[in-house]
N, C-alpha and C positions, 0 to 999 in steps of 0.2 A: 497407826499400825494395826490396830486390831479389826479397823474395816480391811484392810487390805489384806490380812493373814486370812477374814473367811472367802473374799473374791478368789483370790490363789486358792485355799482349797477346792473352794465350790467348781473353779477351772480343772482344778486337774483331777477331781474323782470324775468329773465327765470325761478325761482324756484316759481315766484306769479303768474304767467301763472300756473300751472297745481294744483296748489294748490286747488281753489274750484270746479273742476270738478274731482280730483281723486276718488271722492267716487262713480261718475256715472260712469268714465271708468273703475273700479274694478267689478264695477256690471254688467257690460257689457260681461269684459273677464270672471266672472265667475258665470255669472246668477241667482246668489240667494244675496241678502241684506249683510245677516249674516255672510255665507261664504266672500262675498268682505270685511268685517270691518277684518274678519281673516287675509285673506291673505296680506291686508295692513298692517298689523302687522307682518307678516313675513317677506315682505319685508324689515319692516324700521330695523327690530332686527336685522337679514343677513346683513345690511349693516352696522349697527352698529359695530356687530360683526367683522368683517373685518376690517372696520375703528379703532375697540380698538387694533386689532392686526400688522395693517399695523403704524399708524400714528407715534410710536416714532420711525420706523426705518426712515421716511418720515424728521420728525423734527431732524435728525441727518444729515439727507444728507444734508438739506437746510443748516446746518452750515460748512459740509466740502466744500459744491461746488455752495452753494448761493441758494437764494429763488426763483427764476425768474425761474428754471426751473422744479421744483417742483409744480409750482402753475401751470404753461401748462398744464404738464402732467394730473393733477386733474383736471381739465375745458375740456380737452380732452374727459376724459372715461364719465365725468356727460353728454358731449354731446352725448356721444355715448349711454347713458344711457338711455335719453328724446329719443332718433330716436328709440329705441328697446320700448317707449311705445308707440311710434306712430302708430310702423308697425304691434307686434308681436298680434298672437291671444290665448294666455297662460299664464297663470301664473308659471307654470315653466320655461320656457323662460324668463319672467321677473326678475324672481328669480336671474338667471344666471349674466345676465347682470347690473343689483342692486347690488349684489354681487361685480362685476368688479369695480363698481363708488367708493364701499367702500371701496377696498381695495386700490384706488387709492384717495379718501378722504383726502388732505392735502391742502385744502384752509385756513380752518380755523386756523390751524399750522403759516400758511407759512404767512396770514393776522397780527396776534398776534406777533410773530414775527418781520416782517417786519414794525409794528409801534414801537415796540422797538427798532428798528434798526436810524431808521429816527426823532425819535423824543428825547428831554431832557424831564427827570421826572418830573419835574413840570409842563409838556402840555401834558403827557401820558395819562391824563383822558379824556382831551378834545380834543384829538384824538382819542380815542377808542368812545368819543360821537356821530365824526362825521362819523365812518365807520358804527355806530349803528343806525346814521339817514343815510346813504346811505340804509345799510338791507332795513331800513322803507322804504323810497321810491322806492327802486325796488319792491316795494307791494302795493305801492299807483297802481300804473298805472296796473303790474302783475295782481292780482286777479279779476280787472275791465276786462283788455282785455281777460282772462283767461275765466270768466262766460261768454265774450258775444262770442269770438269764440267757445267755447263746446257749444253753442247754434246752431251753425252752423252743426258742428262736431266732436264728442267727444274728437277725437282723434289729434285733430288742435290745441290746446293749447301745444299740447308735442311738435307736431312740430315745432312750435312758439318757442318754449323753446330751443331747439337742434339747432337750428338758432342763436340762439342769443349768444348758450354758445360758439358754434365755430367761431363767428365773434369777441366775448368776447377774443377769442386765439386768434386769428390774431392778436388785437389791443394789448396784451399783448406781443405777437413776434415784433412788429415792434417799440413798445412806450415806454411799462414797464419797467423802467432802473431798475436794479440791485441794493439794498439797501445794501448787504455786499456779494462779491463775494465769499466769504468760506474762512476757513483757511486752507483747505488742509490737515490738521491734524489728523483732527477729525475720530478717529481710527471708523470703521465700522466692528465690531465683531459679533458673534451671541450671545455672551454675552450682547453687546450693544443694540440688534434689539430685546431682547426678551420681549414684553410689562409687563411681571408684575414685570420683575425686573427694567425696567426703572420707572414705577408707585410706584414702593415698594420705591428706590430711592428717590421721591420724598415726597413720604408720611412719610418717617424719618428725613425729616428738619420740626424743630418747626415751624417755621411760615407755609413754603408753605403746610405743611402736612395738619393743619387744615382749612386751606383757598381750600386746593384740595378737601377737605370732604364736606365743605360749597358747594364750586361749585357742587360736584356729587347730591347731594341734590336739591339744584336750579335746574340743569339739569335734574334731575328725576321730579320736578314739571311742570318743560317748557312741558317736553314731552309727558307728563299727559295730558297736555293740547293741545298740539298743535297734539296728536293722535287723538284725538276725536274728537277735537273741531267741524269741517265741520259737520261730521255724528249727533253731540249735535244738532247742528240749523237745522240741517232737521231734527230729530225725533221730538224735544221738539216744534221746532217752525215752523214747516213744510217750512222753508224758502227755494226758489228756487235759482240757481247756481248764478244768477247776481244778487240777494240780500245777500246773502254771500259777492259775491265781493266785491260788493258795502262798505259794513260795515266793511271787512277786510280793505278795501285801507285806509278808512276815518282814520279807527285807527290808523294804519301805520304811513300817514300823520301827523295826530297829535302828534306821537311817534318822526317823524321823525324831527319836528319840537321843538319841548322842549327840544332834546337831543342836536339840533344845537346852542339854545339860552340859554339852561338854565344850562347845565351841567359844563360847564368850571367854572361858579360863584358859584355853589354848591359844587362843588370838592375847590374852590378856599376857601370857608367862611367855610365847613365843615371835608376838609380834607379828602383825599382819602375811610382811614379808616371808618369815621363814616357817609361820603357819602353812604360807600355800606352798613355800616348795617339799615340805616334809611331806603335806597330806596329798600334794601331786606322786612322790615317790610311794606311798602306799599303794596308789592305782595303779601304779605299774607294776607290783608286786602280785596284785588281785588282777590286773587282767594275765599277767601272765600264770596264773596259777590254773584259770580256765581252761589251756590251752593242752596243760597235762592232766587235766580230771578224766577219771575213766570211771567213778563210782561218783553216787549221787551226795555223798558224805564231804568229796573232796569239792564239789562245787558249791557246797554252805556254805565250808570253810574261806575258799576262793570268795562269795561274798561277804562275810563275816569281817575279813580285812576289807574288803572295799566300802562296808561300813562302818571301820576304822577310820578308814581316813576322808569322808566325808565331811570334814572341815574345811578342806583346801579351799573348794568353792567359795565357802563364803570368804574365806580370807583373799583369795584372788580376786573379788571383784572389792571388797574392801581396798584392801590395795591400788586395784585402779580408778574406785571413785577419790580417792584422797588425792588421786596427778589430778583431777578437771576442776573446772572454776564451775561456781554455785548457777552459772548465768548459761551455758553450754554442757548441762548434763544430760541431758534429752539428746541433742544433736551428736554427741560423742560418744551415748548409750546407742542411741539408734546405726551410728556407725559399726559398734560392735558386736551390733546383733546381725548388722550384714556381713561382717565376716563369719558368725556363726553358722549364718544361712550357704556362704560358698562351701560347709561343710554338709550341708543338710540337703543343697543341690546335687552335690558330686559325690556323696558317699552312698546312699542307699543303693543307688541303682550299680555303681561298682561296686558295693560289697554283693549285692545281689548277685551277678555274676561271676562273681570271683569264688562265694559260699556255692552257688549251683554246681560249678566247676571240684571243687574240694569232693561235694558230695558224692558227685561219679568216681573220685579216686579215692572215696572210703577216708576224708582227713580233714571231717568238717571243724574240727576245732583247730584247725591252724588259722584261720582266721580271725583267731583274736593275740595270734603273736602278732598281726601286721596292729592292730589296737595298741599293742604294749607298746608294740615301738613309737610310735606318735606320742602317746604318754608321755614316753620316755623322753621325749626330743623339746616335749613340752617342757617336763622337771629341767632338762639342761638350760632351756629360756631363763624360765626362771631365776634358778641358779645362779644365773650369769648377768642377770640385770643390777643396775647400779642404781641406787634408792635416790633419789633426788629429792622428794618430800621430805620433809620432816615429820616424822611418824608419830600419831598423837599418845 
């Protein structure tokens, strides 16, 4: 666990690095506002894309021949990904290479996985806490250093980023041991590799089917939000790139730090299950709170509860690593991350349009009531699922 909490960091402050400057370097490579919130949307779909079609054949290999090489290869092409926004002067070129990272996309696989590998169910929540407060803090420090180098130049925070993810490889080649070296068995067919029939798979056992629907849902709200979010504070609040940062890291921190202290005793007194549905109805509370902020005081507050209830997470995938067997955690991870991905294909580029749309009638935070409501529909999943595990 504790090679795997600095891999996770060292990941995601290269992904908090470019985070509050993407919207000036999109406007850069394609010189008009509108057109850049477009083509960030096309970006994130194409990668998405890729990622719902690569990642269950990704979480089958990590079960024939182990996770340690899998996770390389994906912090590889993401490096190579950051260097192509550092250098390139196009957005088809972008295209190209975004493409690459997502068809190589199996961190998050190989991550969910690999704490089921290393950990017993009854600490599987307060494991997935602390890789949730790792995320957080590679966004503490990321979106701070990220605003003040794009102050320098635009394109210094990618490199920053592409740095880090291939020093990220290195420490993973020489330190990351091996959580289960593969069974060797594990048939690799095209029958196997084909995503909707390993999704379909999944979506026909009772429990994980409605718990997969919850998450598509969750997922489709995260990405609602987290498409827009940058481009929201500079329209609505004309906020500059280190005032972003700024407020992104704080949050983070704050995220990063409830999930380290408070999650293992909330999963512990409330139990996996009704952990995720309380901390899902938190998020819907917080994204709808966005949606009426008209001062900057009321959008703390608005995240303040949604780092309330940053438990759910870990409790929701706790809860569905305890439905799979020790032998198909990879291949049933990897299924989940391709539902994640049909959120991550099809949201940016329509929240893109639909936020652009808003903007010309002056009502750009109504796009995070369509947020709440997925939230919401997600908590009713939940809610409504019948526990079949025996909860440890």
């Amino acid at each position: 666990m504790r090679f795997l909490l600095v891999t996770v960091f060292l990941d995601m402050l290269g992904l908090g690095l470019i985070v509050p400057i993407l919207p000036t370097l999109m406007t850069v490579v394609t010189a008009d506002p509108a057109t850049a919130v477009l083509w960030s949307g096309v970006l994130g779909s194409t990668y998405g894309v890729l990622q719902f079609v690569v990642s269950p054949l990704l979480g089958r290999i990590s079960d024939r021949y182990g996770r340690r090489p899998v996770l390389l290869v994906s912090l590889t092409c993401l490096g190579v990904d950051w260097l192509a926004h550092a250098s390139v002067s196009g957005p088809w070129t972008l295209l190209v290479f975004h493409a690459l990272a997502g068809a190589c996309a199996g961190t998050n696989t190989v991550i969910n996985a690999y704490v089921a590998d290393v950990t017993e169910p009854s600490g599987r929540a307060w494991a997935y806490g602390r890789i949730g407060a790792a995320f957080s803090l590679g966004f503490v420090a990321g979106p701070v250093l990220g605003g003040l180098l794009g102050t320098v130049d635009v394109r210094l925070p990618f490199l920053a980023a592409a740095l880090l993810c291939f020093a990220n490889v290195a420490y993973g080649w020489f330190v990351l041991p091996e959580s289960r070296p593969g069974d060797g068995v594990t048939p690799l067919t095209l029958r196997a590799a084909n995503p909707i029939g390993a999704v379909t798979a999944v979506l026909r056992r009772p429990v994980l089917g409605r718990l997969t629907g919850a998450r598509l849902c969750a997922d489709i709200a995260r990405m609602i939000h987290q498409s827009v979010w940058t481009f929201f504070l500079t329209v609505q609040f004309a906020w500059s790139t280190t005032h972003i940062g700024v407020v992104m890291a704080t949050a983070a921190l704050a995220g990063a730090a409830f999930q380290t202290r408070a999650t293992g005793g909330i999963v512990r007194l409330l139990g996996d299950r009704r952990a995720a549905i309380v901390g899902s109805l938190i998020g819907v509370a917080s994204l709808t709170g966005i949606v009426f902020a008209t001062a900057p005081w009321m959008l703390y507050t608005s995240q303040a509860v949604g780092v309330a209830g940053s438990f759910g997470g870990a409790a929701a995938q706790s809860w569905f690593a305890r439905n799979i067997g020790a032998g198909e955690q990879g291949t049933v991870q990897g299924a989940l991350t391709g539902v994640s991905a049909i959120a991550e294909a099809c949201v940016p580029v329509t929240a893109g349009v639909i936020f652009g749309f808003l903007i010309g009638y002056g009502h750009p935070p109504l796009i995070f009531a369509a947020a709440a409501a997925f939230a919401a529909v997600s908590t009713s999943l939940l809610a409504t699922t019948r526990d079949l595990a025996p909860a440890p």
